[in-house]
N, C-alpha and C positions, 0 to 999 in steps of 0.2 A: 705095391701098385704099379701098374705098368704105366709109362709116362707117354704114347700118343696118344694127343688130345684130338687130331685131325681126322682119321679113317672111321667115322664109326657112321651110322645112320639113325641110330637111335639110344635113348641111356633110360634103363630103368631103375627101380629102388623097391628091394627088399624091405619092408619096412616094418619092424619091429613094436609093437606098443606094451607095454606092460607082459612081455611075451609073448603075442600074438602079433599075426600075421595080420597087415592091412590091406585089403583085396578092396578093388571096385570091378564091379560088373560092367561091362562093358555093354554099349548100346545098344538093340535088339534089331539091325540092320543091314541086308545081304550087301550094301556098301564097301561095309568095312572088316579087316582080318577079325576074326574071331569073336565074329557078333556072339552076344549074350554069355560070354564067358567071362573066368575072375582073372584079372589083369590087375597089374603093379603098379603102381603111378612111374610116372614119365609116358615121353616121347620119343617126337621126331626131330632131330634136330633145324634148327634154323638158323640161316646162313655161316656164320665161321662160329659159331658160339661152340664152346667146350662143354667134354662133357658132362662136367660138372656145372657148368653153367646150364645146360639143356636140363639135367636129372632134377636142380634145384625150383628151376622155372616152370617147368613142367607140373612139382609135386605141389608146388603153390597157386600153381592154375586150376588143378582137379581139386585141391584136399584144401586151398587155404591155409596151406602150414608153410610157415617160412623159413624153411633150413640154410642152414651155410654148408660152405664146403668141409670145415671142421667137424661138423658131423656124421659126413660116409668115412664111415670106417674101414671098408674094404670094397674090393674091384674088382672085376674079372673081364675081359673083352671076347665076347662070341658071336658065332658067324649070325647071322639075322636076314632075313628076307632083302632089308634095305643097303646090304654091306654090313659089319660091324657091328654089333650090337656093346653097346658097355652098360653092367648091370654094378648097384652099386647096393649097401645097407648101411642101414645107420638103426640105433636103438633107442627108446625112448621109456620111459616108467608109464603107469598108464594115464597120467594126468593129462597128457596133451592128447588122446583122444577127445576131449570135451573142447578142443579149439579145432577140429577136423569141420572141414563145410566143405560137402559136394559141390564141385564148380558145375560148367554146366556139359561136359562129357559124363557118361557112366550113367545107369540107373539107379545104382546105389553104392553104399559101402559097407562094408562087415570087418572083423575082427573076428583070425580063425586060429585054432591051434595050427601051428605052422607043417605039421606034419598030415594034419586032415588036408593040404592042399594037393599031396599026391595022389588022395585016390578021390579026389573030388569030379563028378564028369565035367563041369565045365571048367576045370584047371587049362590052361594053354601045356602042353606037353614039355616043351621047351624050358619054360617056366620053370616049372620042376624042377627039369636039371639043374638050374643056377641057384635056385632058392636048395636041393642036396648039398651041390658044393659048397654053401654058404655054412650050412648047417653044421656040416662035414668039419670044416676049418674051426667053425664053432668052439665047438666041441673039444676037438684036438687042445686048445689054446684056455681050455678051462681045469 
């Protein structure tokens, strides 16, 4: 894991439940990037917080799940609209889907085979990539 905590804009989290991917749809509004598409929990960061402190904050803002840092397992920092993007995963069995509660972004949330998220239309493209790479390393490490 690469150790700058400061250059980033935003941190997401691949999120694994009982092997599946946990996607929230995002809000149906010419507003905001990528209305009505399936987005990962996290944000934008807020003022000097890390990013692990944003990825954690964030996941328990939307989903009500209280992660630690002990839990991202892996990292990767890409280029993102806002500066830096840091994208993170952590796995879970599928017990703790039944403590998952929509905060109040996103319209809803699913649980998808993680590989249906690349030909999904409303996937974020981007996305993709980092949730590949994740895969990618997966894999390798099994």
């Amino acid at each position: 894991m690469e150790a700058d905590h400061t250059s980033f804009g935003a941190a997401k989290l691949i999120l694994l439940i009982g092997g599946k991917l946990l996607v929230i749809r995002r809000d149906d509004r010419p507003d905001i990037p990528w209305p009505d598409h399936l987005d990962f929990p996290g944000g934008g960061r807020e003022g000097s917080e890390t990013a692990e402190v944003c990825v954690l904050r964030e996941t328990e803002e939307e989903l009500g799940l209280s992660l630690s840092a002990a839990d991202l397992i892996w990292r990767v920092q890409a280029p993102g609209p806002s500066g830096p993007s840091i994208f993170f995963a952590a796995e879970f069995g599928p017990d703790i889907a039944h403590d998952v509660v929509l905060g109040d972004e996103g319209q809803s949330w699913e649980l998808m085979p993680p590989r249906s998220y690349f030909t999904h239309p409303q996937a974020i493209p981007h996305f993709a990539d980092r949730l590949a790479d994740y895969l990618a390393i997966r894999m390798d490490q099994r």
